[in-house]
N, C-alpha and C positions, 0 to 999 in steps of 0.2 A: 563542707564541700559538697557540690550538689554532685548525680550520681553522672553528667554528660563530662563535668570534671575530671572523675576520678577515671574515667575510661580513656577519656583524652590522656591525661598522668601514665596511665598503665599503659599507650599502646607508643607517647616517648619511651617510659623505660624500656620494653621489652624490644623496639629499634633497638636504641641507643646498646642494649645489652645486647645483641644478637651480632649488631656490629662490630662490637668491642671484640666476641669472641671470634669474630672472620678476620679481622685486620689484625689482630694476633696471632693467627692460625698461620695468615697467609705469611706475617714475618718472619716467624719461628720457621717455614715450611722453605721458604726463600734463600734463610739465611744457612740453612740445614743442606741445600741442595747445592750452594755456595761454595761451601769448604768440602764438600763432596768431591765437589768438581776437582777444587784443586787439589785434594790428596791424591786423585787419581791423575792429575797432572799431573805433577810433581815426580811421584811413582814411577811414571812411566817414564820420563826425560832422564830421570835417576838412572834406570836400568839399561837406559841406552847408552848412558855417558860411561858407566862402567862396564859395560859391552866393548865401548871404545879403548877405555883404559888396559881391559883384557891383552886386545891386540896390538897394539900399537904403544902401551907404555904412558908415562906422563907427555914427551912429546905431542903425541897423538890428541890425548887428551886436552892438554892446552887448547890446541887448533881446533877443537871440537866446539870449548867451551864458546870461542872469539865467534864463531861459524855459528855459534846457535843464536848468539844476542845481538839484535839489530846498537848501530851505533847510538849511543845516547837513551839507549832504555835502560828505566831504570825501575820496570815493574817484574825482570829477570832477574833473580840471583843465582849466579853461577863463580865458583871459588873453588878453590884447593888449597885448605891448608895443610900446614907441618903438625907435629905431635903436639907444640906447644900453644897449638892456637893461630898462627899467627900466617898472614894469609900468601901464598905465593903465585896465585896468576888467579884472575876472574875480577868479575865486579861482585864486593861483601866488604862487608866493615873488614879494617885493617886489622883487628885482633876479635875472635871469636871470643864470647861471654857465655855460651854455653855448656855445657858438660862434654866433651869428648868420649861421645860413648857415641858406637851405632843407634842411630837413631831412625827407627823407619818412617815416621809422618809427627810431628809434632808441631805448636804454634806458641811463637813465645819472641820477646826480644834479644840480637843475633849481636848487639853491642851495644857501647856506649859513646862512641864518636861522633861528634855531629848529629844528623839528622836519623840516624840507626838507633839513639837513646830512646826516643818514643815512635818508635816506628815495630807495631809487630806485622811478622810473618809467617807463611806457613813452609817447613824446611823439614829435608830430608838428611842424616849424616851419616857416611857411611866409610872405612877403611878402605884405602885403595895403597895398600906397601906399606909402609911408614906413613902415610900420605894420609889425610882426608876429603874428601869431596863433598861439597856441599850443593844443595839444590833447591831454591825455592823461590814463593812470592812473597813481596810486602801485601797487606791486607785491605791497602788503601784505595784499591778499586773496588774490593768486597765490601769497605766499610763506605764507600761514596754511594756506591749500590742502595747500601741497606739506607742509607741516608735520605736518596731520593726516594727510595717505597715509603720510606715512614712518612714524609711531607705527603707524598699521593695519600697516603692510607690514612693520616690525618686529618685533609683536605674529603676525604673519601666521609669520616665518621661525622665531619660537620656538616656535611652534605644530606647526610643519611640522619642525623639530626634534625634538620631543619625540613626534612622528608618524613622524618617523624610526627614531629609538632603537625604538620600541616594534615598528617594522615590521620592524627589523634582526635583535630578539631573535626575534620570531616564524618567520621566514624563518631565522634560524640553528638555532632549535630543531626546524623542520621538517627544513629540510637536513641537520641533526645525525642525526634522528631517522632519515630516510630509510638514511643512509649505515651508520650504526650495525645496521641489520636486515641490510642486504649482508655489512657487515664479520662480522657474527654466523655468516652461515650459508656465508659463507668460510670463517671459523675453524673451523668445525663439518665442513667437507669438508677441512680442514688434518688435522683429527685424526682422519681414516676415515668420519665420518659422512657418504656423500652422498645420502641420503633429506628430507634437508630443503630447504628451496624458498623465494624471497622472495616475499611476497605482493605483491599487483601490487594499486594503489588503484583503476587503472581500466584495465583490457586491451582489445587492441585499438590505440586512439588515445591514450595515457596520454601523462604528460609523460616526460621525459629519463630520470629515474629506473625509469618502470615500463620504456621500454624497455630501458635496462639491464638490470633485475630479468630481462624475459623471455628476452633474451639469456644470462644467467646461469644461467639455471634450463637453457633449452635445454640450455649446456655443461653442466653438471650431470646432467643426464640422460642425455645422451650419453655421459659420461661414469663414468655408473653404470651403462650398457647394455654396455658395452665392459668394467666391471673384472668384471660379472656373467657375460658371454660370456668372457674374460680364464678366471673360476672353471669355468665349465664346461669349455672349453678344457683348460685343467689338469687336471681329472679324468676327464674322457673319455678325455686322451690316455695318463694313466698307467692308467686302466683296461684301455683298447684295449690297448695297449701292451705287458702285462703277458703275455697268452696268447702272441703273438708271440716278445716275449721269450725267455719260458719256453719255450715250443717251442725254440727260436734254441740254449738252451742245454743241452736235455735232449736234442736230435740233436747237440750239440756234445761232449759227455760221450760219445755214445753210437758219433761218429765216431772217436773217440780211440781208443776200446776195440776196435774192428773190424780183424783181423788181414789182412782180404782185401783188396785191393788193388782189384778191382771194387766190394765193398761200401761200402768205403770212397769210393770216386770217388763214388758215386750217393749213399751218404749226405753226400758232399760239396755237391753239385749240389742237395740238400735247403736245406742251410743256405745257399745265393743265396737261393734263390726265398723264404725266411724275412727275409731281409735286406734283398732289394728290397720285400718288404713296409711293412718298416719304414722304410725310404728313402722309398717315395712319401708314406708318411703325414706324415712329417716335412717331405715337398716341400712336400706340398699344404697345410697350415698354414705354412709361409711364405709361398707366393701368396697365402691368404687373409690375411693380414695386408699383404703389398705392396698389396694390391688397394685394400683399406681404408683405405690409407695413401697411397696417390695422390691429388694435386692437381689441378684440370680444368686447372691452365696443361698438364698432358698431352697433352690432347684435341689432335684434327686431325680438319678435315675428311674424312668419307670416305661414300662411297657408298655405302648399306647392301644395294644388291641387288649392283653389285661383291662387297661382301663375301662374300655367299652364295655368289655364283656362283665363288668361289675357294674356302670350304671345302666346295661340293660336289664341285667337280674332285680335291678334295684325299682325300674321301673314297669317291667312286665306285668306283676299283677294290676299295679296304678289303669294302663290304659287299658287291660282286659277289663278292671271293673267298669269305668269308661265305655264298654262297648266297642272298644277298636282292637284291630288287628296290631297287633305291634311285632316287628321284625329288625333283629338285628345281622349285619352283614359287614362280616369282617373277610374284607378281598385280600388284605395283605398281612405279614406280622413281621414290620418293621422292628431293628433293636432297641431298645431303650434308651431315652434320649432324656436329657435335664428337661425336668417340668416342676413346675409350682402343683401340685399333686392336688390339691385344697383347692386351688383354686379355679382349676381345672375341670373337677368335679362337678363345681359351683355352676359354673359355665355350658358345662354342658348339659346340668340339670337344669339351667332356664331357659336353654334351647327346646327342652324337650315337653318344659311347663309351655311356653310360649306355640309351641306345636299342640300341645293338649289344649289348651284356653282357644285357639284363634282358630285349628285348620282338624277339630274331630268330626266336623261334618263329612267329612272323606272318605272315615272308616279305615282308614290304613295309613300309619305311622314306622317309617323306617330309620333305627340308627346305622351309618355307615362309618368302618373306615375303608381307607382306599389311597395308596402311595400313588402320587400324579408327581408330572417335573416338576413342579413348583414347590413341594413339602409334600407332608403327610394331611390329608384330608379329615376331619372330624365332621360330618353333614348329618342333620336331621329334616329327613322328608316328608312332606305331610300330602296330602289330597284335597286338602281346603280352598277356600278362595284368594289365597296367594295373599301377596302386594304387588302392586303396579308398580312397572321401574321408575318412575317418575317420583313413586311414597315414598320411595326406599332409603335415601339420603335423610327424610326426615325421620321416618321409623328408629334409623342409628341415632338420633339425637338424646341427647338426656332428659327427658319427660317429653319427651316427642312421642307424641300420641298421635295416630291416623282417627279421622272419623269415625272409622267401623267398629274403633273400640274404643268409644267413648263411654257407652254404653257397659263394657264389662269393666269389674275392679281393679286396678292395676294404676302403677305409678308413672312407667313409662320409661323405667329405669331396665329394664333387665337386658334391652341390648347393650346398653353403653356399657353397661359392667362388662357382658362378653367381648366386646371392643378392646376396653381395658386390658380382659385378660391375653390377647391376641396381641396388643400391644406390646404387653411386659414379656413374651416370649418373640419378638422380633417376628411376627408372624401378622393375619391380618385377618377381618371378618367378613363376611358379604353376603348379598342375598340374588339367590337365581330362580329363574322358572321350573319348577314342577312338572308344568303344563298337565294337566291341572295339579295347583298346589303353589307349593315354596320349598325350595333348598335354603335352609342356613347355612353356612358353612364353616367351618374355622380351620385356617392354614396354618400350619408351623412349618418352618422350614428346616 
């Protein structure tokens, strides 16, 4: 049974059962409110009749009973009998079949003569002298009552039935339809396509399904951003790669050939410094990918100007051998907040490499932090010759390398790692003017 079935199946029974239990409710509640009534009839006609008997005697009473019942009704029972049952003025069966006892509300059959045999009523008996007085109705209005509710309420469940079915199919062929657009642009990301998207009926506040949809589209897109970064990746790395390489192998030929023993050593000593090339580039697309692939249960509290004030310690003698000024400035000390601790460090030590390599013609190198509205600020300032806003998108890139340093070592890797790490904490990276210089910056919020 397919799954638009079983929902159609479930949303008859749960009608069909929801009705059952209303058109029962309402019977029982109808039929309850019924005999109510007439105990408290009956009760009451009772009390006045022997009200009358008080004062005036059986005479009285007689007159009472004639004055209460319209001629030819026969949904009034008014009687009085003797001790032995047997009836002396009113309309009642001619011989009483029930117990001669006070009886304040009871329901039961009043005789066995003619149409009184299957005929119950609801009746009151009570002493009046020697006497009894009787008082009640037959049940055959109450039961004609209940008669026509049941046909309504019958008429009511196959309605509500047939309101089921219809609601069932509808709500399956929605549901169907819903799931079927999902299943679709799965199967379409099954087979490479991830460009396509579920449409969402109402975004925002949608029901179950749109938020699924959004949620799916999000993976989707995420996951179209990562096979696209994934492609660039790949061919970046085998392009980058490639001069390297080649270098790697034409001093490698070239070392083989070399008869001198010192030449040989220094052309030795070539092919490291070609090798560690290749090594860190291969490092550093590892970390960018660990980075990316961290989970916040990572995270630990840690104190962001602690942090600074440990990789400034870390790097102060580095730039003073350098010949630069290095200055750390911590304007705020916000509380400690979940960070990836490792990685962090990482991040802001190749902010601060990339500051040393590119902007030490300046002579003065500042780490800041500083709490703005938008997060907590991590920035390293240089005095060098910047990048242009125009580089700057490229510089972010993954072996995006600017002109001006084509010329120094490097893979072109070390922002995108910081990217990365800006990423995994919901925060973001960027580069501003110095004037003269460069801000790096990294946000967390």
């Amino acid at each position: 049974m397919t799954i638009s079935a079983r929902i159609a199946l479930l949303s008859i029974m749960l009608a069909l059962i929801s009705n059952l239990v209303l058109v029962g409710f309402i019977w029982k509640q109808t039929s309850a409110d019924a005999i109510t009534a007439l105990h408290r009839e009956i009760v009451e006609q009772a009390e006045a009749l022997r009200a009358v008997w008080r004062t005036g005697a059986l005479p009285a009473l007689a007159d009472a009973i004639t004055d209460a019942r319209e001629p030819g009704d026969v949904t009034l029972v008014l009687a009085i009998f003797d001790a032995h049952g047997r009836r002396i003025a009113g309309y009642a069966p001619g011989h009483l079949v029930v117990p001669m006892v006070d009886t304040p509300f009871r329901i039961g059959v009043l005789g066995h003569d003619g149409r009184w045999a299957s005929r119950e009523a609801g009746y009151t008996l009570h002493p009046i002298g020697t006497d009894w007085l009787l008082v009640g109705r037959p049940l055959d209005l109450i039961e004609a009552q209940q008669v026509a509710i049941e046909r309504a309420l019958a008429l009511a469940v196959a309605l509500s039935l047939m309101l089921g079915v219809g609601t069932g199919l509808v709500l399956a062929r929605y549901v169907g339809g819903r799931l079927n657009t999902i299943v679709a642009v799965m199967d379409a990301a099954g087979e490479g396509d991830l460009s396509r998207r579920v449409a969402l009926v109402r975004a925002g506040d949608g029901d179950a399904f749109d938020r699924l949809a959004a949620r799916l589209n999000a993976m989707l897109g995420k996951i179209e951003q990562l096979m696209v970064e994934l492609r660039v990746v790949t061919d970046s790395l085998a392009h980058d790669l490639r001069s390297p390489l080649a270098r790697l192998r034409t001093k490698t030929e070239h070392a083989v050939l070399i008869a001198d023993p010192a030449q040989r050593e220094a052309a030795l000593g070539g092919l490291l410094v070609e090798t560690d090339l290749v090594m860190r580039m291969l490092t550093m697309v590892i970390e960018i990918s660990r980075s990316e692939s961290v989970t916040r249960d990572r995270f630990t509290p840690v104190a962001p100007a602690d942090l600074v004030e440990e990789i400034g310690e870390l790097y102060a003698p580095v730039a003073e051998d350098g010949g630069l000024r290095f200055v750390v400035r911590i304007e705020d000390r916000p509380a400690p907040i979940p960070l990836h601790r490792e990685l962090m460090s990482q991040a802001l030590s190749n902010l601060i490499d990339n500051a040393l390599k590119h902007g030490a013609s300046g002579g003065e190198l500042t780490l800041r932090l500083r709490v703005r509205a938008d997060g907590i600020a991590f920035q390293v300032e240089d005095r060098g010759p910047g990048i242009a806003e125009s580089d700057r998108a490229q510089a972010l890139k993954r072996f995006g390398r600017l002109d001006t340093a084509r010329t120094t070592p490097g893979a072109g890797l070390g922002m995108a790692l910081i990217e990365a790490v800006a990423r995994l904490h919901g925060g973001r990276f960027e580069l501003a003017d110095n004037v003269p210089g460069l801000v790096a910056r990294l946000v967390l919020p």
